[in-house]
N, CA, C, O and CB atoms as a CASP TS submission, in Angstrom:
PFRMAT TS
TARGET T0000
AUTHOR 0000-0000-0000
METHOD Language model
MODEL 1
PARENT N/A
ATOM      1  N   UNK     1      11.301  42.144  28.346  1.00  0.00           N
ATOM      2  CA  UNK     1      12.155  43.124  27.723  1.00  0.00           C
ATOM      3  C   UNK     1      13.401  42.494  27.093  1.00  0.00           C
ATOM      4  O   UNK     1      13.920  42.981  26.088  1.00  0.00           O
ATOM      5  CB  UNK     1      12.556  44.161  28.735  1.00  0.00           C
ATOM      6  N   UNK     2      13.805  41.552  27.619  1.00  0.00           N
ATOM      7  CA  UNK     2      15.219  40.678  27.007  1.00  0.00           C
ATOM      8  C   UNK     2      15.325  40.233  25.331  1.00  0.00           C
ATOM      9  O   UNK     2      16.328  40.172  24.619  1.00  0.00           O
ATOM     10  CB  UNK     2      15.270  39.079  27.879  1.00  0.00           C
ATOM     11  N   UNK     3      13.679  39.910  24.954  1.00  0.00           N
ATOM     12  CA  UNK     3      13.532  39.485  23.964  1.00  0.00           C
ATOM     13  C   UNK     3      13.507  40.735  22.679  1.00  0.00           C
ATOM     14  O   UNK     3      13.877  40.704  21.505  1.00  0.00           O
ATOM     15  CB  UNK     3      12.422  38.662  24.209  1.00  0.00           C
ATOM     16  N   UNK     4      12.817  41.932  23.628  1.00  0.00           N
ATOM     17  CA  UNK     4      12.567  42.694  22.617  1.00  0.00           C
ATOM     18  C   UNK     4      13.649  44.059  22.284  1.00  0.00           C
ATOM     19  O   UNK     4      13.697  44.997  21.489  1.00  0.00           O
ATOM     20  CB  UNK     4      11.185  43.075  22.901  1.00  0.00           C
ATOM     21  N   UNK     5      14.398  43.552  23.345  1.00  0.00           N
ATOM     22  CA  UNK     5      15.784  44.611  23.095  1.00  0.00           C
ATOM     23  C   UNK     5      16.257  44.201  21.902  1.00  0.00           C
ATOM     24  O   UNK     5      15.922  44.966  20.998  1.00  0.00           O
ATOM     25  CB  UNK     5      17.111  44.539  24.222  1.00  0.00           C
ATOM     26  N   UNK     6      17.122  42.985  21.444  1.00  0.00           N
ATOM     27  CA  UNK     6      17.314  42.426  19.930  1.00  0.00           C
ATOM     28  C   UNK     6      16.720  43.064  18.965  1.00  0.00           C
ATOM     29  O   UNK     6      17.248  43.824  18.154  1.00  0.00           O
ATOM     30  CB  UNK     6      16.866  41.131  19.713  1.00  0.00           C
ATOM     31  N   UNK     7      15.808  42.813  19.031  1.00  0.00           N
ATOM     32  CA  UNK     7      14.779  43.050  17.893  1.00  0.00           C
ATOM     33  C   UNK     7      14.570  44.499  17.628  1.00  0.00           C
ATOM     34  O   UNK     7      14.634  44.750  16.424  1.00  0.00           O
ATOM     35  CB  UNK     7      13.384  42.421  18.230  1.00  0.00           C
ATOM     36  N   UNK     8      14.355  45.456  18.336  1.00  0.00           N
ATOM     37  CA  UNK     8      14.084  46.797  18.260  1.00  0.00           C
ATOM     38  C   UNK     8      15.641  47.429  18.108  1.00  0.00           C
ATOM     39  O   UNK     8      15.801  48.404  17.375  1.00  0.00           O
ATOM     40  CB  UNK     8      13.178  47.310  19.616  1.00  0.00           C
ATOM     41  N   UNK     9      16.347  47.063  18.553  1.00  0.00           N
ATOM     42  CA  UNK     9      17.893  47.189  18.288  1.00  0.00           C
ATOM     43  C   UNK     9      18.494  46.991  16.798  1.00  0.00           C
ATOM     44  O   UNK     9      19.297  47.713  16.209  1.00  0.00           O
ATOM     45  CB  UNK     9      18.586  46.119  19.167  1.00  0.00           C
ATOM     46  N   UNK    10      17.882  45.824  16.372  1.00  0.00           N
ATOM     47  CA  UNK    10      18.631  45.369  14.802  1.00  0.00           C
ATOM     48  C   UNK    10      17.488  46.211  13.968  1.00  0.00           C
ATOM     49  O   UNK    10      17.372  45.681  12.863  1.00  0.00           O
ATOM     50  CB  UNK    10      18.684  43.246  14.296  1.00  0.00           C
ATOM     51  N   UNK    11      16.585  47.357  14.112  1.00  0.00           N
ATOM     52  CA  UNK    11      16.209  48.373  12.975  1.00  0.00           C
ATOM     53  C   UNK    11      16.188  49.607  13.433  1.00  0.00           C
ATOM     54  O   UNK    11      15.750  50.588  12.831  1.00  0.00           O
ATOM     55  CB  UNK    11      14.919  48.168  12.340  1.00  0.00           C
ATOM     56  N   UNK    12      16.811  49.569  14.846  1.00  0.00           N
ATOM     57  CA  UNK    12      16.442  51.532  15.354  1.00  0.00           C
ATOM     58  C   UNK    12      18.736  51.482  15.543  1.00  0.00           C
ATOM     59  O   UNK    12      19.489  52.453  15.612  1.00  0.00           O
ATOM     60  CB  UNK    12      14.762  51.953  18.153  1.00  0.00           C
ATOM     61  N   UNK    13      19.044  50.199  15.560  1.00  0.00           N
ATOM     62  CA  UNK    13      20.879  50.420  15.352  1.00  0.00           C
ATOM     63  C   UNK    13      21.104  51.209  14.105  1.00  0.00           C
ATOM     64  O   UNK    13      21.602  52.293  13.798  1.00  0.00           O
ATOM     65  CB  UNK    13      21.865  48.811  15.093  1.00  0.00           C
ATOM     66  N   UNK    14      20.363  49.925  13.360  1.00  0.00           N
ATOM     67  CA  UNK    14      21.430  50.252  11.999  1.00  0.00           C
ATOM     68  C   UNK    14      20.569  51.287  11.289  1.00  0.00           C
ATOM     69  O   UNK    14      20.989  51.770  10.237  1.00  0.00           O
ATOM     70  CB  UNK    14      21.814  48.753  10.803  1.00  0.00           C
ATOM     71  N   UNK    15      19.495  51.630  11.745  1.00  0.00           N
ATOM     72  CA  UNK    15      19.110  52.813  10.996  1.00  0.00           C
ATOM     73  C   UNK    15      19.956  54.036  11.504  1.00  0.00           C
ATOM     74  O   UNK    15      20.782  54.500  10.719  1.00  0.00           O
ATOM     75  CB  UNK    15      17.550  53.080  11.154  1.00  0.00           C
ATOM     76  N   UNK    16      19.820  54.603  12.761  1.00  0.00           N
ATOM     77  CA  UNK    16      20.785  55.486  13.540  1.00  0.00           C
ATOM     78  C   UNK    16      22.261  55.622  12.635  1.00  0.00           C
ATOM     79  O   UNK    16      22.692  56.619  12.055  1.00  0.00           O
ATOM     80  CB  UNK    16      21.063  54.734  15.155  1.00  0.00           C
ATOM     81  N   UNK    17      22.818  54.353  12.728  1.00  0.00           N
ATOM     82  CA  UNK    17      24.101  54.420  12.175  1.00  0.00           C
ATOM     83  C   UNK    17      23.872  54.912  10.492  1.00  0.00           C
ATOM     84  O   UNK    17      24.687  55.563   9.839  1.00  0.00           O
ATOM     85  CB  UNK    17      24.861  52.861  12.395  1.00  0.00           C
ATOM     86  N   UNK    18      22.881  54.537  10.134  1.00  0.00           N
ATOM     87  CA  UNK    18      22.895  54.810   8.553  1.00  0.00           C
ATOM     88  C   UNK    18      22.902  56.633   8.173  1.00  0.00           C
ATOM     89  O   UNK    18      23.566  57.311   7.389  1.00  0.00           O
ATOM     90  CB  UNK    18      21.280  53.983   7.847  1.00  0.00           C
ATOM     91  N   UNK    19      21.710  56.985   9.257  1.00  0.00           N
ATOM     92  CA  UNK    19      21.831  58.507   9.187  1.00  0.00           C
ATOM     93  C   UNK    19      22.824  59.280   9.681  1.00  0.00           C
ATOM     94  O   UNK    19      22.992  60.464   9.388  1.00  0.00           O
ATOM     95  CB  UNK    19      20.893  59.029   9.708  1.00  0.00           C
ATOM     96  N   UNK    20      23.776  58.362  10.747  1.00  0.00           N
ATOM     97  CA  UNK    20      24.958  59.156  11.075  1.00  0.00           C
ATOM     98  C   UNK    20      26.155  59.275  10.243  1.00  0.00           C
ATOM     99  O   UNK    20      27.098  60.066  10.284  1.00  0.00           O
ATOM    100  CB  UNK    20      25.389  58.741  12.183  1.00  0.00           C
ATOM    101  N   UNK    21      25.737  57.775   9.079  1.00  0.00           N
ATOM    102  CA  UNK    21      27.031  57.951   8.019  1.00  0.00           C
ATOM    103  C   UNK    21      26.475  59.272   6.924  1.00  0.00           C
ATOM    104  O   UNK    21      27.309  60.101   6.560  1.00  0.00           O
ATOM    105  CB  UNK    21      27.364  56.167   6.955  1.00  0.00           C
ATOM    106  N   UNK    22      25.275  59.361   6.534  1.00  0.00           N
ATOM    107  CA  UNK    22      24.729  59.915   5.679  1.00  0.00           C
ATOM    108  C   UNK    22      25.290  61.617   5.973  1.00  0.00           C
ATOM    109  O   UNK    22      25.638  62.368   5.061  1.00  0.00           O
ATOM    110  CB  UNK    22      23.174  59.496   5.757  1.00  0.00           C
ATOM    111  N   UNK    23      25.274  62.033   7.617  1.00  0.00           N
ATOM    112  CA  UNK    23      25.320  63.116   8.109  1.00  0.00           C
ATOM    113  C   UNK    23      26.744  63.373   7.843  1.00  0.00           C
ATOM    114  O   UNK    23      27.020  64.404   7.229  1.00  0.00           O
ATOM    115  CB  UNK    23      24.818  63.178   9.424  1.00  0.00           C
ATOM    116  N   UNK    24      27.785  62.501   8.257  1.00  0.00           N
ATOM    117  CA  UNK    24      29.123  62.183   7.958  1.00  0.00           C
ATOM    118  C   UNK    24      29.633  63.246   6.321  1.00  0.00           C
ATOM    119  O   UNK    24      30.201  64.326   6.164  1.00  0.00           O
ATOM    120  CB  UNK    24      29.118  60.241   7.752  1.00  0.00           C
ATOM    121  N   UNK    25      29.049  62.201   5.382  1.00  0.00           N
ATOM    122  CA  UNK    25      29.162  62.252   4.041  1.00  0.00           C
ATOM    123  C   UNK    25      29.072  63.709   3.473  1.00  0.00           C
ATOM    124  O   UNK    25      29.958  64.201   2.773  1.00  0.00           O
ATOM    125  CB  UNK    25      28.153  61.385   3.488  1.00  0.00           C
ATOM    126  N   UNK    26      27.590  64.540   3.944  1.00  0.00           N
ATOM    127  CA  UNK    26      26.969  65.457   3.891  1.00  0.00           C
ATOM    128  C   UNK    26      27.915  66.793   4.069  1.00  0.00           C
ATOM    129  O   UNK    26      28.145  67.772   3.359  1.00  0.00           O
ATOM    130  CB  UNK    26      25.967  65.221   4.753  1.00  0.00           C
ATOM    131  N   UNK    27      28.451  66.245   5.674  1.00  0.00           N
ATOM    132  CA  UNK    27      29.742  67.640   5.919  1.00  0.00           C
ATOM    133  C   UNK    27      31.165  67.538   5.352  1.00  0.00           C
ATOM    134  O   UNK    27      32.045  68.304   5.747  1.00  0.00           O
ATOM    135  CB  UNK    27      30.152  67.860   7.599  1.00  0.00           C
ATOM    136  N   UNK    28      31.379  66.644   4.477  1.00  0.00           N
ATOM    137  CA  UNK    28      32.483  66.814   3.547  1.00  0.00           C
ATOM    138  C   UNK    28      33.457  65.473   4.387  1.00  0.00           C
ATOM    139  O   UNK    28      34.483  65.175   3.776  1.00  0.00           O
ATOM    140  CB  UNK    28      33.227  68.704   3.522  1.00  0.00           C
ATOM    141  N   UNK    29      33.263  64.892   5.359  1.00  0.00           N
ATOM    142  CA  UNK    29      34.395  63.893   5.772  1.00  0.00           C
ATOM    143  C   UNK    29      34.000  62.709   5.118  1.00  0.00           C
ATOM    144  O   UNK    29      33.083  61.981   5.499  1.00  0.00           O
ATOM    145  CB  UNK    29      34.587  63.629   7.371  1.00  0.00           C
ATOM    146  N   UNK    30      34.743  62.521   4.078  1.00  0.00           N
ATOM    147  CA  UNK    30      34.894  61.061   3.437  1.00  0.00           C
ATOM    148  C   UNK    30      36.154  60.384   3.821  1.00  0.00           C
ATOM    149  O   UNK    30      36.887  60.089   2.877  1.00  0.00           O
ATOM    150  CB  UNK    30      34.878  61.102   1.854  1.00  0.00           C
ATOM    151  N   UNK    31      36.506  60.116   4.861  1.00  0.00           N
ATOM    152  CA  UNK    31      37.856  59.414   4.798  1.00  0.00           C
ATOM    153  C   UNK    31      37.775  58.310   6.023  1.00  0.00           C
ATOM    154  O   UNK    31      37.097  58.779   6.937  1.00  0.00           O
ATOM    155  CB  UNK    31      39.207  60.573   5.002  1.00  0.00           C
ATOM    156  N   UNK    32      38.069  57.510   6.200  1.00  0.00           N
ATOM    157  CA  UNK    32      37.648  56.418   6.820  1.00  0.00           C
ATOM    158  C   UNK    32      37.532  56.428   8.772  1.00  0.00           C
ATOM    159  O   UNK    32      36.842  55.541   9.275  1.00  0.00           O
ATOM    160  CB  UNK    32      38.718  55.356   6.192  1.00  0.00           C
ATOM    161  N   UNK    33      38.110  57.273   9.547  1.00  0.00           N
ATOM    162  CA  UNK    33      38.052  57.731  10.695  1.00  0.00           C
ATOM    163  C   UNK    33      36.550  58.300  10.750  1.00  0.00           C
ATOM    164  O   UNK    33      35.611  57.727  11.303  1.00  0.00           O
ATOM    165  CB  UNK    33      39.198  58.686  10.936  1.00  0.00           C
ATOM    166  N   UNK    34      36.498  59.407  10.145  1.00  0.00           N
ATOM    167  CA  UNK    34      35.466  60.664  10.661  1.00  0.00           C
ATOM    168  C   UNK    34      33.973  59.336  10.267  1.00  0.00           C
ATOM    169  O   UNK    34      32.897  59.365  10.864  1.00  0.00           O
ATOM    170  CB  UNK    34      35.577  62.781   9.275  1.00  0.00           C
ATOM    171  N   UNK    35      34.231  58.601   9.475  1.00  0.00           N
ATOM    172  CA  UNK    35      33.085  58.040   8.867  1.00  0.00           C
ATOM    173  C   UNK    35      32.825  57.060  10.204  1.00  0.00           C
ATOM    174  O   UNK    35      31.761  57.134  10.819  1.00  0.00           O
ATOM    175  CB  UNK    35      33.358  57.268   7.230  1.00  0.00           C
ATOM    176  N   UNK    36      33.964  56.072  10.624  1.00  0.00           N
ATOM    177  CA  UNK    36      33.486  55.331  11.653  1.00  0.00           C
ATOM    178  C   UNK    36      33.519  55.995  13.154  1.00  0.00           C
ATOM    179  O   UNK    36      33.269  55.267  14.115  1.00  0.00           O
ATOM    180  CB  UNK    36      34.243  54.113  11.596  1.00  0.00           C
ATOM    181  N   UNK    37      33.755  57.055  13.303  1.00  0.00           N
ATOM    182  CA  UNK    37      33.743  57.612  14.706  1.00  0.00           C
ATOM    183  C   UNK    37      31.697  58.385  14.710  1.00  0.00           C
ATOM    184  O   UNK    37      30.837  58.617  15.559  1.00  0.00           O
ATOM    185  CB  UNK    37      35.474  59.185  14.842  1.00  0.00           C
ATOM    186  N   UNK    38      31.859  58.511  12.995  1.00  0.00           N
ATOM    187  CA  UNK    38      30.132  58.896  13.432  1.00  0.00           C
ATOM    188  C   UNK    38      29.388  58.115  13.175  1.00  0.00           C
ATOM    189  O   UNK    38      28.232  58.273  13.566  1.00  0.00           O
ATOM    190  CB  UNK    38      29.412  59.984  12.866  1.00  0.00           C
ATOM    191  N   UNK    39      29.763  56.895  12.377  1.00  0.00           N
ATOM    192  CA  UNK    39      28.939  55.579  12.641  1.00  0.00           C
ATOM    193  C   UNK    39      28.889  54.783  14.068  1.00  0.00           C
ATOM    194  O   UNK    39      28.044  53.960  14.421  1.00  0.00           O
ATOM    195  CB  UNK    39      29.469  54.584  11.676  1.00  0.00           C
ATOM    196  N   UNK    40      30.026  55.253  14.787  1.00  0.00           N
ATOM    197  CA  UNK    40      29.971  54.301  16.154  1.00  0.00           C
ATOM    198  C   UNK    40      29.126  55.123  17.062  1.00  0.00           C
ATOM    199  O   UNK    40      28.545  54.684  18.054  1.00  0.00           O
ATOM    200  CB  UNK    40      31.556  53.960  16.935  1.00  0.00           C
ATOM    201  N   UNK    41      29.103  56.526  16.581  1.00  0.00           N
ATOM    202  CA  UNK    41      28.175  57.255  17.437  1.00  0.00           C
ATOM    203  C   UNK    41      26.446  57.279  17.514  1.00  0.00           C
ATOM    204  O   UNK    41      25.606  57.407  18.405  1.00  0.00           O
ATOM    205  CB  UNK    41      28.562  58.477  17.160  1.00  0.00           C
ATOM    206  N   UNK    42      26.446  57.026  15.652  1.00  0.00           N
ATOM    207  CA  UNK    42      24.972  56.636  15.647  1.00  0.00           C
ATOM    208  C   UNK    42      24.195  55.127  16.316  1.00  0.00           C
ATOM    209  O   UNK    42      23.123  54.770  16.805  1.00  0.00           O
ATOM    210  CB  UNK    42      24.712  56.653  14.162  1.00  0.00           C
ATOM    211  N   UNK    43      25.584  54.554  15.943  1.00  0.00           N
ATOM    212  CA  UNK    43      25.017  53.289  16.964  1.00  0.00           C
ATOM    213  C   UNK    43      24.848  53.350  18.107  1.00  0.00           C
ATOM    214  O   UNK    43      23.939  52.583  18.422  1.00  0.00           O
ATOM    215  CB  UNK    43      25.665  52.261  17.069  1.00  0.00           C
ATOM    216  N   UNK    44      25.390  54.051  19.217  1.00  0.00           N
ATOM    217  CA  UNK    44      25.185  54.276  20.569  1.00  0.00           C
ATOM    218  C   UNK    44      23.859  55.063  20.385  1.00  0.00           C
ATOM    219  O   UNK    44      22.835  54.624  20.907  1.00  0.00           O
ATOM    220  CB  UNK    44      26.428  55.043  21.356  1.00  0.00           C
ATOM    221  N   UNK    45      23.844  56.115  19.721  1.00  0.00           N
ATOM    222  CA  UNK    45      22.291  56.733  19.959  1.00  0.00           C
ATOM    223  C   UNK    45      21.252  55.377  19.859  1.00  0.00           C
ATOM    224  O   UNK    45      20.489  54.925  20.713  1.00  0.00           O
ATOM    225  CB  UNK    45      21.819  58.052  18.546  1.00  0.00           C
ATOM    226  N   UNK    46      21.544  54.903  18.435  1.00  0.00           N
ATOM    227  CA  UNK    46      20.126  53.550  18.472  1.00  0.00           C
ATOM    228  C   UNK    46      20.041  52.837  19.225  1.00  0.00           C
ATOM    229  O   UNK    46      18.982  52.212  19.279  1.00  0.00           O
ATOM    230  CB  UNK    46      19.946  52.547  17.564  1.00  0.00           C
ATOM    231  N   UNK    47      21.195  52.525  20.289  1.00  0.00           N
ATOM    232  CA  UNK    47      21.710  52.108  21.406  1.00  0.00           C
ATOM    233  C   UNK    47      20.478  52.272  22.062  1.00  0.00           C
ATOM    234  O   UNK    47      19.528  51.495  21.965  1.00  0.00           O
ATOM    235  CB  UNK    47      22.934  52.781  21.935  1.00  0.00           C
ATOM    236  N   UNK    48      20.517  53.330  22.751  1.00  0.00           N
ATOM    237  CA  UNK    48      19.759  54.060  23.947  1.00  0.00           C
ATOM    238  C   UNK    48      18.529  54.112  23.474  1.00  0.00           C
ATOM    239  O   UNK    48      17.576  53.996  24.244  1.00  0.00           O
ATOM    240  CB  UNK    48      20.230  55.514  24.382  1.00  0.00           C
ATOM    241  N   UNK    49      18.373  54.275  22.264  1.00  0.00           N
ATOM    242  CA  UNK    49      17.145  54.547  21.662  1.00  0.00           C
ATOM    243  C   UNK    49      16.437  53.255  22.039  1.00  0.00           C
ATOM    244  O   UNK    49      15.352  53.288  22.620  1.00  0.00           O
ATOM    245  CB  UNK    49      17.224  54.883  20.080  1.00  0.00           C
ATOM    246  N   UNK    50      17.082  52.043  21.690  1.00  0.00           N
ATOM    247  CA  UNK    50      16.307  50.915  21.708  1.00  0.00           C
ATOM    248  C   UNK    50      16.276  50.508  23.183  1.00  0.00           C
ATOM    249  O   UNK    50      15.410  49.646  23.331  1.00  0.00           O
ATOM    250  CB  UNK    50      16.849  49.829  20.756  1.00  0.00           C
ATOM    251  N   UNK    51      16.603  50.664  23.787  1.00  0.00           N
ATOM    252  CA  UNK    51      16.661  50.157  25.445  1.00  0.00           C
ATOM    253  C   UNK    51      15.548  51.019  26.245  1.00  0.00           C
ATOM    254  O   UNK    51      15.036  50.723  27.325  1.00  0.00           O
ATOM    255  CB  UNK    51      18.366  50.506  26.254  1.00  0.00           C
ATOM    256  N   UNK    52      15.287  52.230  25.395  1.00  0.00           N
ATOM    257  CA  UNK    52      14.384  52.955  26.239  1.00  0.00           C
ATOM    258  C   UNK    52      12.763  52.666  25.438  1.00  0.00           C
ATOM    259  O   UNK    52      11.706  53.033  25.953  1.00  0.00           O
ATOM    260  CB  UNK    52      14.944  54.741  26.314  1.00  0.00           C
ATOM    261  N   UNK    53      12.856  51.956  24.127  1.00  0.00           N
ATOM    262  CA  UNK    53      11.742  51.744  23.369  1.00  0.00           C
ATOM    263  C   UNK    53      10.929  50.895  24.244  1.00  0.00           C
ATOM    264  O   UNK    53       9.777  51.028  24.657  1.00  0.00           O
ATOM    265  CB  UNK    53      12.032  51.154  22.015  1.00  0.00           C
ATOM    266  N   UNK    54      12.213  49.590  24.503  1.00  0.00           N
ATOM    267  CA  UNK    54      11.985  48.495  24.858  1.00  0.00           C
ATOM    268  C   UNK    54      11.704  48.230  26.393  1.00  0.00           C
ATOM    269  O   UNK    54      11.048  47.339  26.931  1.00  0.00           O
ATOM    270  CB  UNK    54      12.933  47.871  24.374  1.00  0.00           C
ATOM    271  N   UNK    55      12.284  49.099  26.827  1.00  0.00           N
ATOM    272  CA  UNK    55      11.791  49.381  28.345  1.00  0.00           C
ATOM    273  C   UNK    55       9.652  49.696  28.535  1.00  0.00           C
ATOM    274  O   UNK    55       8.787  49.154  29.224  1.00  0.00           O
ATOM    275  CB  UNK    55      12.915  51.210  28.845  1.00  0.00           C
ATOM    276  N   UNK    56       9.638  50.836  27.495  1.00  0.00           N
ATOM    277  CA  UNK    56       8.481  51.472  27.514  1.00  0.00           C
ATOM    278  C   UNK    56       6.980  50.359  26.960  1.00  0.00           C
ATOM    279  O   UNK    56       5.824  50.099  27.295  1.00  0.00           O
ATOM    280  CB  UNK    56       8.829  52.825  26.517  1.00  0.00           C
ATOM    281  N   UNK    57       8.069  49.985  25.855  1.00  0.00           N
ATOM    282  CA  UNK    57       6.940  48.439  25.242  1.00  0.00           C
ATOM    283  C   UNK    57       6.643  47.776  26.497  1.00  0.00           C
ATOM    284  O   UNK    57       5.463  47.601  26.801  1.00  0.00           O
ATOM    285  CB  UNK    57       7.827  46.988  24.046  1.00  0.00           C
ATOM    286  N   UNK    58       7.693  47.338  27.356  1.00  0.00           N
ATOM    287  CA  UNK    58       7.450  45.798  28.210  1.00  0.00           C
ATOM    288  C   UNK    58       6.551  46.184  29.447  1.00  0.00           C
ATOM    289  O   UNK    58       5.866  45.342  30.027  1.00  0.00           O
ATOM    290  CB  UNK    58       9.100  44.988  28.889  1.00  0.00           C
ATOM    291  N   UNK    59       6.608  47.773  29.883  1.00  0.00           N
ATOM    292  CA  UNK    59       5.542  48.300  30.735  1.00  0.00           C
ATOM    293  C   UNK    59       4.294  47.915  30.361  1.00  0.00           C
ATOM    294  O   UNK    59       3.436  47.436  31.102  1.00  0.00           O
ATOM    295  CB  UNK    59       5.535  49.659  30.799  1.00  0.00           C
ATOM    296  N   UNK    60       4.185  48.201  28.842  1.00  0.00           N
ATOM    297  CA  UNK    60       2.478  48.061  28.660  1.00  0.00           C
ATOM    298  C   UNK    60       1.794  46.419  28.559  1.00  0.00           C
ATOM    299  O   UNK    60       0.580  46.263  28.428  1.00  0.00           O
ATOM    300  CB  UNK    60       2.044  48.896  27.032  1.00  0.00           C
TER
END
């Protein structure tokens, strides 16, 4: 699992974060706070996302 946390992390992060800026944009906050408080949030989701991918991969 050590190996594959990285890896599943650097396309389920920055995707997360991409749709959380996109979501950002969408509800009218363009100003540099609202943008990185929901980019730091999408990263914690891809966060979790990837730790639980990678958990589930290394079972099988």
């Amino acid at each position: 699992m050590p190996k594959l946390f990285p890896l599943i992390f650097s396309i389920a992060g920055v995707t997360c974060a991409g749709i959380a800026m996109v979501i950002a944009l969408t509800l009218g906050q363009d100003t540099l706070q609202p943008i990185l408080t929901w980019v730091a949030a999408g990263t914690l989701v891809g966060l979790l996302a990837s730790w639980i991918i990678a958990r589930k991969l290394a079972e099988i």
